[in-house]
N, C-alpha and C positions, 0 to 999 in steps of 0.2 A: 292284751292290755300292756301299755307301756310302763319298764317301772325304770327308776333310778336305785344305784345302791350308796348309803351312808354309810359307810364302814370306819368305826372310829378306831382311832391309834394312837391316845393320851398318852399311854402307858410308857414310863421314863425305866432309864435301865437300874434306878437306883437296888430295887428288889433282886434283881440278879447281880449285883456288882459290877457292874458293866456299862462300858460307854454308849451301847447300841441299845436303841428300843426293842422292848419284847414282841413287836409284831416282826424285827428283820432277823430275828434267831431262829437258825433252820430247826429243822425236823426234815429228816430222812434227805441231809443236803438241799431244801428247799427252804426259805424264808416261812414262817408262819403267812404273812400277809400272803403271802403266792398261793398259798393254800385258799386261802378265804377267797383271793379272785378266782381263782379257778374253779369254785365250788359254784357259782353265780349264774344262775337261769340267762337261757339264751335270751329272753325276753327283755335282758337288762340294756338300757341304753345308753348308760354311762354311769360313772364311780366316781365319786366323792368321798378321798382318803383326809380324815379331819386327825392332825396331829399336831403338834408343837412346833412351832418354827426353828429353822435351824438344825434341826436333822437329815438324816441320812434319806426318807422315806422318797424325796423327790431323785433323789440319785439314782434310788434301788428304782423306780417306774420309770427311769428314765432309761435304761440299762434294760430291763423285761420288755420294757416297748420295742426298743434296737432286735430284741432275738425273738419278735413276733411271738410271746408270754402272754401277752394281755388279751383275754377276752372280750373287752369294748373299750372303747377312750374313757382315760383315768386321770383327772388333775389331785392335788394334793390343795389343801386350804388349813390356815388354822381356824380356833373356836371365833373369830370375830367377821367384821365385815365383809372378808374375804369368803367367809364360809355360805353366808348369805348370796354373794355373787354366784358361786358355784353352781349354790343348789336350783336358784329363778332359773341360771342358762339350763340345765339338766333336768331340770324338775319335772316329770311323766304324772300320769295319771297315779300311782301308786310310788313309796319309797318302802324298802327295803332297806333295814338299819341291822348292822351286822357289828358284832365285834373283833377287831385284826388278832386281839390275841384267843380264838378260839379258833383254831386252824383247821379241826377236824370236823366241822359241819359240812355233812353231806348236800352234793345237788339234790339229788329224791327230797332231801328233807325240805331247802329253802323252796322247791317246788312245789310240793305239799302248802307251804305257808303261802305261796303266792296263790292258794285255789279260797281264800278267804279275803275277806274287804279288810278284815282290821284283827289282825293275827300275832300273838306271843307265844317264845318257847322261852325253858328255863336257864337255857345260855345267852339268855340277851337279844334274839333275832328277832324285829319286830316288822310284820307288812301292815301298814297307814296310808290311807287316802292323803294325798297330797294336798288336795283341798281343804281335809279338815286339819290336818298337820302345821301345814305352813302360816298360818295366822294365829297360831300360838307359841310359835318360837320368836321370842325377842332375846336380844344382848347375847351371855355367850353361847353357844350353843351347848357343851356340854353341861352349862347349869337350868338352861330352859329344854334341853330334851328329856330327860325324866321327868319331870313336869307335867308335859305335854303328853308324853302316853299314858301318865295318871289318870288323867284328864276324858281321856279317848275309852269307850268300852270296846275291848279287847277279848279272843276267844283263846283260850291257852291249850296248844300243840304241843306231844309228846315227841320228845327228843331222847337219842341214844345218850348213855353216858359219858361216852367217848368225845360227843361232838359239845357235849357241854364243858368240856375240861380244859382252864384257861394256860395259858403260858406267863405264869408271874413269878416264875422262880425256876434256878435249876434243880431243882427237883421238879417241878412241873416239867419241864421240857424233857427230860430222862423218860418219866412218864408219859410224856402223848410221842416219844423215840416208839416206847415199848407198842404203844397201841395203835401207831402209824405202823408199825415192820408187821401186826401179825396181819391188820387188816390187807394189807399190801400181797403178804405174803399166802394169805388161806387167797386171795383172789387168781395168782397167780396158780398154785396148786391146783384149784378146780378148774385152770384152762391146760392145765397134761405139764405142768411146770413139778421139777421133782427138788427139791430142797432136801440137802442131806443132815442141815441142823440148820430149821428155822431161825431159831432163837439168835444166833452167831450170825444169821444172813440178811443184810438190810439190802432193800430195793427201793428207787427211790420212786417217785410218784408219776417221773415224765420218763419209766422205763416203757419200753416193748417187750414182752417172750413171745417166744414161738415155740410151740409144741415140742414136748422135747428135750427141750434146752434142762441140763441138771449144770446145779448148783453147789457147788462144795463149801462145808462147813470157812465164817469170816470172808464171806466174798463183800464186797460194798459195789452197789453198782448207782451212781449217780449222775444226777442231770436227764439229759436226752441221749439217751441209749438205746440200741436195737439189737437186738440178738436174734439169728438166725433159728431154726430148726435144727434137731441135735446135739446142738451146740455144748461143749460141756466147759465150765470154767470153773481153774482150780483153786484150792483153799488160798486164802487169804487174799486175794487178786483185788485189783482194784479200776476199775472201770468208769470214766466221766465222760458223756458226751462223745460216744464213739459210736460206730456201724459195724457189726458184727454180722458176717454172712453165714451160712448152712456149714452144719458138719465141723466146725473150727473148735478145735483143743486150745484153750490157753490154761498152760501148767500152771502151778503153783506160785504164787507170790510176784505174781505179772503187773506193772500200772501200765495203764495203758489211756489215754486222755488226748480227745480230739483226734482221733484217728480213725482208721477206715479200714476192718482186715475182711479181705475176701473170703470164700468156702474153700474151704479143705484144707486151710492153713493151720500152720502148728505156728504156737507162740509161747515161748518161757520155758522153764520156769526161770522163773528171776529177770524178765525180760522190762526193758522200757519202751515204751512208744509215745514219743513226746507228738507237740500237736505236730498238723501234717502232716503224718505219716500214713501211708498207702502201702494195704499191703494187696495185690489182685489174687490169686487164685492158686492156692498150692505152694503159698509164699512160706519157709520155715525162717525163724526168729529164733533162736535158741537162747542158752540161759546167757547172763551178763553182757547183751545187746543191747545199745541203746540207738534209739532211729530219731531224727528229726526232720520235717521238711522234709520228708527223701520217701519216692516212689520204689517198691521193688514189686518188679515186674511177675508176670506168671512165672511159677516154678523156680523163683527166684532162695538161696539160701544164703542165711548168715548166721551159721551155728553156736560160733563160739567168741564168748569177750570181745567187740567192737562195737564200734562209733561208725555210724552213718549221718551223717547231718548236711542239710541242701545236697541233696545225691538221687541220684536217678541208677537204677539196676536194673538193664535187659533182664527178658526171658532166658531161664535157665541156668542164670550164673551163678559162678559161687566165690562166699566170699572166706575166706580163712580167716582164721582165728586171729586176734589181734590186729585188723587192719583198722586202722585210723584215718578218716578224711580228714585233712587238715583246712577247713573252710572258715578260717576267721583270720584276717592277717592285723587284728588288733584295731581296726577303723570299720571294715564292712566284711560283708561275707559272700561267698564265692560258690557254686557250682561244681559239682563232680559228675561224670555223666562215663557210667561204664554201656556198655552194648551189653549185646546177646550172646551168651554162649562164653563169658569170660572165665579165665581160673583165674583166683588173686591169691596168691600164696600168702601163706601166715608171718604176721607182723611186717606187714608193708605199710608204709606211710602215702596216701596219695595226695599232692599241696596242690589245692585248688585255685583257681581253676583250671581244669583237666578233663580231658578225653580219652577213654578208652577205648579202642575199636572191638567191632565181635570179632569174636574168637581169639581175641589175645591171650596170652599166659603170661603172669609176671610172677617170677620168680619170689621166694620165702627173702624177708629180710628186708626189699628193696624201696624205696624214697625214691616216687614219680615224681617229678617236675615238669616233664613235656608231655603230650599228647603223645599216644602210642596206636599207630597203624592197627588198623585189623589183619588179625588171624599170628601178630606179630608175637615172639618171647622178648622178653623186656626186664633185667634182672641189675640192680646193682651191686658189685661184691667188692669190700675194701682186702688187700692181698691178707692172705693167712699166713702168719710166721711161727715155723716150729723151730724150736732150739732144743736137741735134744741135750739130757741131763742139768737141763737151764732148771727146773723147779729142784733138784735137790744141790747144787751150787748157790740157789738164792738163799734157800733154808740153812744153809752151813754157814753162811755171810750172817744172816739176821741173827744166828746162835750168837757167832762169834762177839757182835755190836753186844749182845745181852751180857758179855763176861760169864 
């Protein structure tokens, strides 16, 4: 049986002090409303989000739709003629009326509701023939839908506490934080997922674990995330919307956001990984790295203090401590492209755009400008001048100025 879902979203930020409606404040980095779509029987064939004109709500569907979020086509209407348009084009044998700010209703649950003709639970979720529905709602709809299921004899289904618990306040929201991380998290546990302090570990709804994978106390891992097999990530780390393969260490107090690290890589602590960034297989990141745009190749290292940004790093190379691409010349930005097999000595500047060949060596210190040959040393050094007894002749001078 075909159903439609009415998922209403009146609800104004007044109660939370806030510009945003309570159905677009996350829980566990996700929107409430993303919740409630996502919770929606396969059988649904389209969504009717009924909210207040001039909100944010078509923005945010509009943006979920773009990163393929939405489980069926979803328009936005308010409570008047517009909402009547919606519901005729969509209207199925059955509607499904849901509340956006109850974010934690389970599928099992609304599935359950939909194995009845004309079904209520105690957060508000009602299944109604459309037929007997729809010719009792006149003018606006949120003052003729209450009405209307008055109206209708209705069979009342048990619902968890959790899925009845609205978001109308921050303290609500704190509270369905606390009750989204344990649910998330005992789910995660019973698939071989080890948590070293639940309570400090938020995971978010569109994560992945794989067997294995341990957790250290204040990890946040949000968005769409995948983590490998044994993977262990360290306290406080921060993780959005990345791909994490087998066997990878990321230390302690790591972000790492739209990224991509291969298995057997080491990352952090203290590491950044802006979006872009690729890391392939045995890649190490050390503490105070920051990557953007920029591939580093198998077995590729950058251990200490640098900046990679639009940069490409052969297999094998390394990169020494303090090296900076210099890829923005203040209007656009530029390319760096080292080979395989490179040594980059510590605190080199290289001014993109630039080539390196395999197997170069460039010298500690040096500022690239040209493209450097393979297998080539490549060092810049301004002359070093010694004066001997020059620092105690200055110190006698600067006495003397002092009187």
């Amino acid at each position: 049986m075909s159903t439609t879902a009415l998922i209403l979203a009146f609800g104004l930020g007044e109660c939370m002090k806030s510009a945003l409606p309570p159905s677009l404040h996350p829980v566990l980095g996700d929107a409430a409303l993303l919740w409630v779509l996502r919770a929606l029987p396969s059988s649904t064939a389209g969504a009717v989000v009924l909210g207040p004109e001039g909100t944010a709500l078509a923005a945010a569907l509009e943006g979920w739709q773009k990163q393929g979020l939405l489980p069926c086509p979803v328009q936005v209407a308010s409570s008047g003629p517009q909402a009547w348009q919606a519901l005729d084009h969509l209207a199925s044998e059955q509607v499904l009326i849901l509340s956006a700010e109850a974010p934690l209703v389970r599928a099992e649950t609304l599935q359950g509701l939909l194995a009845h003709p004309r079904a209520t639970s105690p957060a508000g979720a009602h299944v109604l023939p459309w037929s007997k529905l729809g010719p009792l709602l006149t003018g606006d709809v949120r003052k003729a839908l209450p009405l209307a299921v008055a109206q209708l004899e209705v069979q009342v289904e048990p619902i968890g506490p959790d899925e009845s618990q609205l978001l109308a306040s921050r303290r609500d929201q704190a509270l369905l934080q606390a009750l989204a991380r344990d649910r998330v998290n005992h789910h995660w546990m019973d698939q071989g997922v080890s948590f070293l302090d639940p309570a400090s570990t938020f995971v978010g709804p569109r994560v992945s674990l794989a067997q294995d994978v341990l957790l250290e106390p204040c990890v946040r891992l949000e968005g769409a995330v995948t983590v490998g097999a044994g993977t262990r990530i360290g306290q406080g780390s921060l993780i959005q919307d990345c791909r994490i393969g087998e066997r990878v260490e990321i230390k302690a107090y790591t972000v790492a956001q739209q990224a991509s690290i291969g298995a057997g890589s080491i990352v952090g602590p203290f590491a950044r990984l802006r979006e872009g960034s690729q890391l392939e297989e045995r890649v190490h990141v050390g503490n105070f790295v920051e990557t953007k745009k920029t591939l580093l190749k198998t077995g590729a290292k950058a251990n200490h203090l640098s900046y990679l940004g639009d940069t490409e790093v052969g297999e094998g190379s390394n990169i020494g401590a303090g090296l900076i691409t210099c890829n923005y010349d203040g209007f656009k930005k530029h390319r760096t492209i080292i080979g395989r097999q490179v040594f980059v000595g510590s605190d080199c500047q290289l001014i993109a755009p630039v080539n390196i060949g395999d197997g170069a060596l460039l010298g500690a210190g040096s500022t690239i400008t040209e493209d450097i040959p393979a297998n080539a040393l490549a060092f810049t050094r301004a002359p070093l001048i010694v004066k001997e007894g020059g620092a105690t002749r200055l110190r006698d001078r600067l006495r003397a100025q002092l009187g």
